[in-house]
PDB file of N, CA, C, O and CB in Angstrom:
ATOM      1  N   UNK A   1      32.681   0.602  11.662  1.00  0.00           N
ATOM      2  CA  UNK A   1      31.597  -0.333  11.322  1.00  0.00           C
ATOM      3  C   UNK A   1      31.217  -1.147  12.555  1.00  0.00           C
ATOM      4  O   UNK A   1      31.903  -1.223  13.574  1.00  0.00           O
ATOM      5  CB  UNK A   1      32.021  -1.277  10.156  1.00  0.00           C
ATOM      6  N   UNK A   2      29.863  -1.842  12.316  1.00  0.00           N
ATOM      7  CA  UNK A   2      29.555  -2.620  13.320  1.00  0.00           C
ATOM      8  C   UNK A   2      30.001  -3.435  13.575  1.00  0.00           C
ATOM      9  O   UNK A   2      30.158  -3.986  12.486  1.00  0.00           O
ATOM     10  CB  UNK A   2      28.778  -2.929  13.402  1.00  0.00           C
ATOM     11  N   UNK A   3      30.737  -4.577  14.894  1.00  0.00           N
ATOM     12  CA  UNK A   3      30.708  -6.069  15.157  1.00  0.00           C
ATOM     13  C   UNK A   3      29.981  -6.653  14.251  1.00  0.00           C
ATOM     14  O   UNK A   3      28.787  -6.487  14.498  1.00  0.00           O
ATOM     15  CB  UNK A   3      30.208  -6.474  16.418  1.00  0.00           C
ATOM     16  N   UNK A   4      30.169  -7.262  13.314  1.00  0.00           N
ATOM     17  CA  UNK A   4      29.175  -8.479  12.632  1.00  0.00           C
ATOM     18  C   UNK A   4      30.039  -9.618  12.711  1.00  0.00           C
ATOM     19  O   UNK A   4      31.257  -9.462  12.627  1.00  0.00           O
ATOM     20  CB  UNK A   4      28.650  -8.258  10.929  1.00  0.00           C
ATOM     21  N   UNK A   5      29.534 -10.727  12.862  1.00  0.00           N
ATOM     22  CA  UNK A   5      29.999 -12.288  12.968  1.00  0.00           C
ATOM     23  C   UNK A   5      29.950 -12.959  11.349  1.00  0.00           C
ATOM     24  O   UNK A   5      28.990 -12.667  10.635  1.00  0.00           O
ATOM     25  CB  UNK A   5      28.777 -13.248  14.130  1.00  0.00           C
ATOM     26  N   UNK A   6      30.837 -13.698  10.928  1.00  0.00           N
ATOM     27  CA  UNK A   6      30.788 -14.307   9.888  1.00  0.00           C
ATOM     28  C   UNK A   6      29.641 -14.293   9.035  1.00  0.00           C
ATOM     29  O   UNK A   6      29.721 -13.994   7.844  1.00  0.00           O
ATOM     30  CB  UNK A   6      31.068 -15.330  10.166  1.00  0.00           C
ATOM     31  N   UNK A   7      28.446 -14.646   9.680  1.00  0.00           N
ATOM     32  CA  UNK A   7      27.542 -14.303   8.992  1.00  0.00           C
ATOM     33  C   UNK A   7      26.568 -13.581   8.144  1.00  0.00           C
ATOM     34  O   UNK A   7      25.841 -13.765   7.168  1.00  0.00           O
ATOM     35  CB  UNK A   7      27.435 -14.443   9.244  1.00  0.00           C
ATOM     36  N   UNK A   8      27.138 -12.065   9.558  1.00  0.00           N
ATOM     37  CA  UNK A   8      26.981 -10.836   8.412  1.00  0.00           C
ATOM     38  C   UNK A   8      25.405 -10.163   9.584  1.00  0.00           C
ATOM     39  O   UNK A   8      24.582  -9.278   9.348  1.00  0.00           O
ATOM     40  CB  UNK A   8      26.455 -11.663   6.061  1.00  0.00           C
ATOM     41  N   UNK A   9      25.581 -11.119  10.852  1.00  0.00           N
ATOM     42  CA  UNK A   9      24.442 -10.890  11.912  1.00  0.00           C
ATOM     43  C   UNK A   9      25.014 -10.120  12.767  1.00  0.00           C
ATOM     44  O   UNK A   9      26.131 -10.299  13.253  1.00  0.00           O
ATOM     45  CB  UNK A   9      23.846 -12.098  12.639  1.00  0.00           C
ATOM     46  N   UNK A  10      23.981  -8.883  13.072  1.00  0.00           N
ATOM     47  CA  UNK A  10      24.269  -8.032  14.411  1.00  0.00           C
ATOM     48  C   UNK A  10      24.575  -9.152  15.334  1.00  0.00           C
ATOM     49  O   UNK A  10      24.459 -10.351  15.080  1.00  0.00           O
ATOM     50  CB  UNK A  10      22.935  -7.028  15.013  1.00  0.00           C
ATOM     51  N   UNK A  11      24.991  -8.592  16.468  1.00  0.00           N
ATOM     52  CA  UNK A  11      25.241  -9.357  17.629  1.00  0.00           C
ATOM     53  C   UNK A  11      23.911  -9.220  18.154  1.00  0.00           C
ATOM     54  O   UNK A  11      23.548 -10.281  18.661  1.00  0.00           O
ATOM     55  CB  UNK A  11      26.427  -8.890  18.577  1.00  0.00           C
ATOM     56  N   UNK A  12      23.178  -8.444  18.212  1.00  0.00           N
ATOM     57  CA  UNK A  12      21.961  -8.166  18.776  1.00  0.00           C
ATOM     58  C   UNK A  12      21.009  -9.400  18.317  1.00  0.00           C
ATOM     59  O   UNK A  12      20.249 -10.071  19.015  1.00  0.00           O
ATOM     60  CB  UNK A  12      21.453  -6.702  18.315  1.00  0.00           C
ATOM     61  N   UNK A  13      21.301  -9.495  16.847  1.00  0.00           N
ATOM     62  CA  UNK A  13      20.218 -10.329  16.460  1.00  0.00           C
ATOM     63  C   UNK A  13      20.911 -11.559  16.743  1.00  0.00           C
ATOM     64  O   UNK A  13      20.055 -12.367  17.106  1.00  0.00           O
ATOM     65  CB  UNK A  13      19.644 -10.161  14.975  1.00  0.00           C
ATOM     66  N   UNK A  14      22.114 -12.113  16.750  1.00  0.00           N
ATOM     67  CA  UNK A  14      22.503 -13.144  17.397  1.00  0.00           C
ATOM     68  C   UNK A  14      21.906 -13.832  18.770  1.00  0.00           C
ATOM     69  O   UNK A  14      21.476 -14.967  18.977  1.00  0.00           O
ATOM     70  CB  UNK A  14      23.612 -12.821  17.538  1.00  0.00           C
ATOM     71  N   UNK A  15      22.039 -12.805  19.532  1.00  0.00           N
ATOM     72  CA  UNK A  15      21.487 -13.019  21.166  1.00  0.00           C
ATOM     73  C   UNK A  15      20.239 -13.415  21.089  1.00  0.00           C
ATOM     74  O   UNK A  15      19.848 -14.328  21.817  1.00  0.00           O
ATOM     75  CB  UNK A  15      21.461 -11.713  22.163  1.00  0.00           C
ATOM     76  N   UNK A  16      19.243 -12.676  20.022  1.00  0.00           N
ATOM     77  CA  UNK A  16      17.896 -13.251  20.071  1.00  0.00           C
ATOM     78  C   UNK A  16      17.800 -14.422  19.636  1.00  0.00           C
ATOM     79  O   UNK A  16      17.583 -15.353  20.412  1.00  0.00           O
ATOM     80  CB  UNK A  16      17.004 -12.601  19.446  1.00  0.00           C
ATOM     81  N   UNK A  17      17.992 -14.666  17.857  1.00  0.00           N
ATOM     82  CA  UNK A  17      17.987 -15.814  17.455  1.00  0.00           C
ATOM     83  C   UNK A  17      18.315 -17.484  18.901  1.00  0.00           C
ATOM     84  O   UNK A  17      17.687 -18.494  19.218  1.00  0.00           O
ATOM     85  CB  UNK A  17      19.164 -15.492  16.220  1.00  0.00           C
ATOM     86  N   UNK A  18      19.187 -17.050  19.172  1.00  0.00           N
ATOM     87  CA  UNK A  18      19.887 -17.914  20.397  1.00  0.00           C
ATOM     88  C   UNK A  18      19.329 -17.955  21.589  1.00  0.00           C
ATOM     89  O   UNK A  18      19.766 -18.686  22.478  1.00  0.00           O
ATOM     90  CB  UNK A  18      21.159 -17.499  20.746  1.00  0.00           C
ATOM     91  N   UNK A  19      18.135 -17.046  21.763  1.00  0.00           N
ATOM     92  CA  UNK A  19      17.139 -16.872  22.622  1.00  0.00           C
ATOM     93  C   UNK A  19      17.385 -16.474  24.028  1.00  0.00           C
ATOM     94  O   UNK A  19      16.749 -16.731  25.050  1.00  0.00           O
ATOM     95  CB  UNK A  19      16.497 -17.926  22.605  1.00  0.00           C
ATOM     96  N   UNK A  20      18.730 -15.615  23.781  1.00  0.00           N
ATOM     97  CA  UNK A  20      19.525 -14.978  24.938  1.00  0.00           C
ATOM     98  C   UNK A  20      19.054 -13.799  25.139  1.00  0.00           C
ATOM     99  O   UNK A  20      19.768 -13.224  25.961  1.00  0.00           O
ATOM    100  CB  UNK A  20      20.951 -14.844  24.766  1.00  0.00           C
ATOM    101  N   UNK A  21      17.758 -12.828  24.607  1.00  0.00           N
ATOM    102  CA  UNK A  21      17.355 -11.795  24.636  1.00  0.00           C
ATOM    103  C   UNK A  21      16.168 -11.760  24.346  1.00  0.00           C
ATOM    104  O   UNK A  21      15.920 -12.789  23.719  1.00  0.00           O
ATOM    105  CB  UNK A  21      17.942 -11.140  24.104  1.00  0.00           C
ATOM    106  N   UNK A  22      14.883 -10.865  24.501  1.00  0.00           N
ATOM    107  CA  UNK A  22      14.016 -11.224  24.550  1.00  0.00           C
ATOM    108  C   UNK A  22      13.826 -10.131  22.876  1.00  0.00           C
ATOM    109  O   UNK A  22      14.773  -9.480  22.434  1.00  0.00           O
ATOM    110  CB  UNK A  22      13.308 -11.168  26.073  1.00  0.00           C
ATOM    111  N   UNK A  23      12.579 -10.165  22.272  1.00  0.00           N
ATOM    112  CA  UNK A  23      12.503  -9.237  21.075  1.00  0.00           C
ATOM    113  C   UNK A  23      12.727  -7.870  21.626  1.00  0.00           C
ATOM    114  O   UNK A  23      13.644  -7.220  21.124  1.00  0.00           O
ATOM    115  CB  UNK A  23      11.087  -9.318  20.279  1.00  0.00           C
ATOM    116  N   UNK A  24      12.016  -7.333  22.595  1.00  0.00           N
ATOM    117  CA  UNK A  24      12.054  -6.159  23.142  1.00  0.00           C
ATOM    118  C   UNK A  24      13.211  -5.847  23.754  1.00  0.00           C
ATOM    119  O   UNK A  24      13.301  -4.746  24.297  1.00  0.00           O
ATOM    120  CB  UNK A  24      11.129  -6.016  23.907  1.00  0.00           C
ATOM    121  N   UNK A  25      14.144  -6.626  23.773  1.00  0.00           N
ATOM    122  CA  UNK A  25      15.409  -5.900  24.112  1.00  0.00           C
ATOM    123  C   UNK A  25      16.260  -5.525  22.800  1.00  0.00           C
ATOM    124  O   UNK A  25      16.864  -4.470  22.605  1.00  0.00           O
ATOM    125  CB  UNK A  25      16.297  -6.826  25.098  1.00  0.00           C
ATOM    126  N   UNK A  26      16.152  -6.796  21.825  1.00  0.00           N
ATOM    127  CA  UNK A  26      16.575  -6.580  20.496  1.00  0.00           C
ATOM    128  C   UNK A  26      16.427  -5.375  20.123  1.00  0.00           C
ATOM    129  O   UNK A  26      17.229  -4.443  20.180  1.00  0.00           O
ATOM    130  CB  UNK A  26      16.009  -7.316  19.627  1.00  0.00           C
ATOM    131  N   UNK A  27      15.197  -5.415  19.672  1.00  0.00           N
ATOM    132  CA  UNK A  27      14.487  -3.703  19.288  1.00  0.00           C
ATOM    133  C   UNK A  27      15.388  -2.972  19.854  1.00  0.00           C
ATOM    134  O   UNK A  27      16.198  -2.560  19.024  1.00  0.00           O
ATOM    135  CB  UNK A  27      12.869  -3.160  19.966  1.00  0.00           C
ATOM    136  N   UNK A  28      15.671  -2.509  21.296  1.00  0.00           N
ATOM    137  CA  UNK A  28      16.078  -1.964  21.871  1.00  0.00           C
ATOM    138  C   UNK A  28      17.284  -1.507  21.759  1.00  0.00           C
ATOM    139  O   UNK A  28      17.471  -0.299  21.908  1.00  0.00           O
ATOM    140  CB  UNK A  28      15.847  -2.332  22.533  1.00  0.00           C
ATOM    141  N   UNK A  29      18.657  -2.624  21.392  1.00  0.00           N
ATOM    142  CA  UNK A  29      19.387  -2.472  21.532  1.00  0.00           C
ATOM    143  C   UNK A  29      20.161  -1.992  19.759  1.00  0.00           C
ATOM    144  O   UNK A  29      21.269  -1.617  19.376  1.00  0.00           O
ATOM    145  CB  UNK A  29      19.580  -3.463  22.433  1.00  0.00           C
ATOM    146  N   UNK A  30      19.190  -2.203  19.284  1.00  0.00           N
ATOM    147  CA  UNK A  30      19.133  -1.974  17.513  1.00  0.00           C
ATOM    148  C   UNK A  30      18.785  -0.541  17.234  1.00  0.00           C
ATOM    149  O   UNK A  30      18.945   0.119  16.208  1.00  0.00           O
ATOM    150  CB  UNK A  30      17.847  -2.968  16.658  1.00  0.00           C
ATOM    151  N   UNK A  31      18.330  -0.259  18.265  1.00  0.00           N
ATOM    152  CA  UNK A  31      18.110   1.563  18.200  1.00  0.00           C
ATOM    153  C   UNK A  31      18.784   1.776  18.473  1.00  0.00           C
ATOM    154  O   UNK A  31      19.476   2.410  17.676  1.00  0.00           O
ATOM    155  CB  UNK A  31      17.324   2.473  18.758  1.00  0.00           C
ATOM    156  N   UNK A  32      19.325   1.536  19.752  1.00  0.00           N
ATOM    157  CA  UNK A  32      20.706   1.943  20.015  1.00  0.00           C
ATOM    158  C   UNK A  32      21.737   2.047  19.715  1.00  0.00           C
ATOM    159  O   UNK A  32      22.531   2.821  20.249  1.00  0.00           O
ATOM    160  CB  UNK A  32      21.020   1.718  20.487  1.00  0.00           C
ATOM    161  N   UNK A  33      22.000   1.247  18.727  1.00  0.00           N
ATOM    162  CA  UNK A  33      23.426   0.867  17.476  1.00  0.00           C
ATOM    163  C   UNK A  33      22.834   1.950  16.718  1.00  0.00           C
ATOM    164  O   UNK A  33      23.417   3.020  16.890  1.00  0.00           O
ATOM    165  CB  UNK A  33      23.600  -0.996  16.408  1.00  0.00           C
ATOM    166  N   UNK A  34      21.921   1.981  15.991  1.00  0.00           N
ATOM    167  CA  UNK A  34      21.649   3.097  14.819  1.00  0.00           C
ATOM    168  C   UNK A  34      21.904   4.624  15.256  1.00  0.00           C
ATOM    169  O   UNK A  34      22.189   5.364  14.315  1.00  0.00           O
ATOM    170  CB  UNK A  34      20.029   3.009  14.326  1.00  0.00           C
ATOM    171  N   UNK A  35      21.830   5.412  16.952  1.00  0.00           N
ATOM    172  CA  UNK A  35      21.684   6.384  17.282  1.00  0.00           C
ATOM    173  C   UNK A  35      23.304   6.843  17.188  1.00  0.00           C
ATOM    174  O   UNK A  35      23.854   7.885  16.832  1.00  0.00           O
ATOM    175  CB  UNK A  35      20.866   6.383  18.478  1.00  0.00           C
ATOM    176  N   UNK A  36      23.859   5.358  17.757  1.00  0.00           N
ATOM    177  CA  UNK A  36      25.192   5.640  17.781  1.00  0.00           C
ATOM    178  C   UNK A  36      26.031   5.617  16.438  1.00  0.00           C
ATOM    179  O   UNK A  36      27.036   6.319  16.328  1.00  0.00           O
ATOM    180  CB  UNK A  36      25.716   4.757  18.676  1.00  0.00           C
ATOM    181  N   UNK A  37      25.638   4.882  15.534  1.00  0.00           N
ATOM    182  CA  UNK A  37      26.523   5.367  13.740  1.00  0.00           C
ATOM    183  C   UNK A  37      25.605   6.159  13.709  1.00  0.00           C
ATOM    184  O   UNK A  37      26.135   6.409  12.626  1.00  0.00           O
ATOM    185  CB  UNK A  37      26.702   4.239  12.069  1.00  0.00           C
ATOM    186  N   UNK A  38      24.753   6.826  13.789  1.00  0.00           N
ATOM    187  CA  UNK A  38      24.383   8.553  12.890  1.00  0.00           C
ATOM    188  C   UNK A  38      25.471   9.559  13.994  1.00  0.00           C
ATOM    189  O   UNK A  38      25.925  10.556  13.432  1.00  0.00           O
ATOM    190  CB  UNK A  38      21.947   9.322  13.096  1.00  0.00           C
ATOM    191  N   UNK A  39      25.828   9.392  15.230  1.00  0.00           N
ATOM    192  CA  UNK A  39      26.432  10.473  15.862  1.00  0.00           C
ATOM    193  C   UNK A  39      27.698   9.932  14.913  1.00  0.00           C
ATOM    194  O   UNK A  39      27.812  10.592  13.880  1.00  0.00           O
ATOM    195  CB  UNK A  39      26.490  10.580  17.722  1.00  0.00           C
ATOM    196  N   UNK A  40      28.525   9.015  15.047  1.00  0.00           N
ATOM    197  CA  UNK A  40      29.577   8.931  14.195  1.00  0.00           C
ATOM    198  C   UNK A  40      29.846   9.396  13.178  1.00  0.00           C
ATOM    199  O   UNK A  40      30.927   9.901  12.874  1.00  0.00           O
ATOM    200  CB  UNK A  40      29.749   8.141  13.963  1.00  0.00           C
ATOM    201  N   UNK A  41      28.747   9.270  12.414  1.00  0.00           N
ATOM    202  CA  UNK A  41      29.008   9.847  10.780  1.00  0.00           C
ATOM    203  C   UNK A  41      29.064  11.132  10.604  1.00  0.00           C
ATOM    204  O   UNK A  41      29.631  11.702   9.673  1.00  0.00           O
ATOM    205  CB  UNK A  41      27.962   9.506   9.769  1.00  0.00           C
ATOM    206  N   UNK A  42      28.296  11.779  11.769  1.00  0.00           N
ATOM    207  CA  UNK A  42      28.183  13.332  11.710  1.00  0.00           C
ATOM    208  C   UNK A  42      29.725  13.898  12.039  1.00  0.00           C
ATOM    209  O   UNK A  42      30.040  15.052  11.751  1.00  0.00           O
ATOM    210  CB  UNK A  42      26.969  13.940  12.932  1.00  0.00           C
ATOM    211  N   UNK A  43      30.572  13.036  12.620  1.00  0.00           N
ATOM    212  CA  UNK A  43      31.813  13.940  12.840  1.00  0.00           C
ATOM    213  C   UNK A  43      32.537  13.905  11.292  1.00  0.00           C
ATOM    214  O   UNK A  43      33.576  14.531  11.083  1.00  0.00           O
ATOM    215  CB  UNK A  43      32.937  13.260  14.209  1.00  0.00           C
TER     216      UNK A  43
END
């Protein structure tokens, strides 16, 4: 499973909310989590 924080928030969306990332990296890095659990699940 993913890192989630107490709250139940990606870390990704953490960084933004907190304005440590810009949206377009968010996006970015949220594809990137999803590409990586579909290769996982496939094993």
């Amino acid at each position: 499973t993913d890192p989630v924080n107490m709250s139940g928030f990606s870390p990704e969306l953490i960084d933004y909310l907190e304005g440590k990332i810009s949206f377009e990296e968010f996006e970015r890095r949220r594809e990137e989590r999803k590409t990586r659990e579909k290769k996982v699940r496939r094993c």
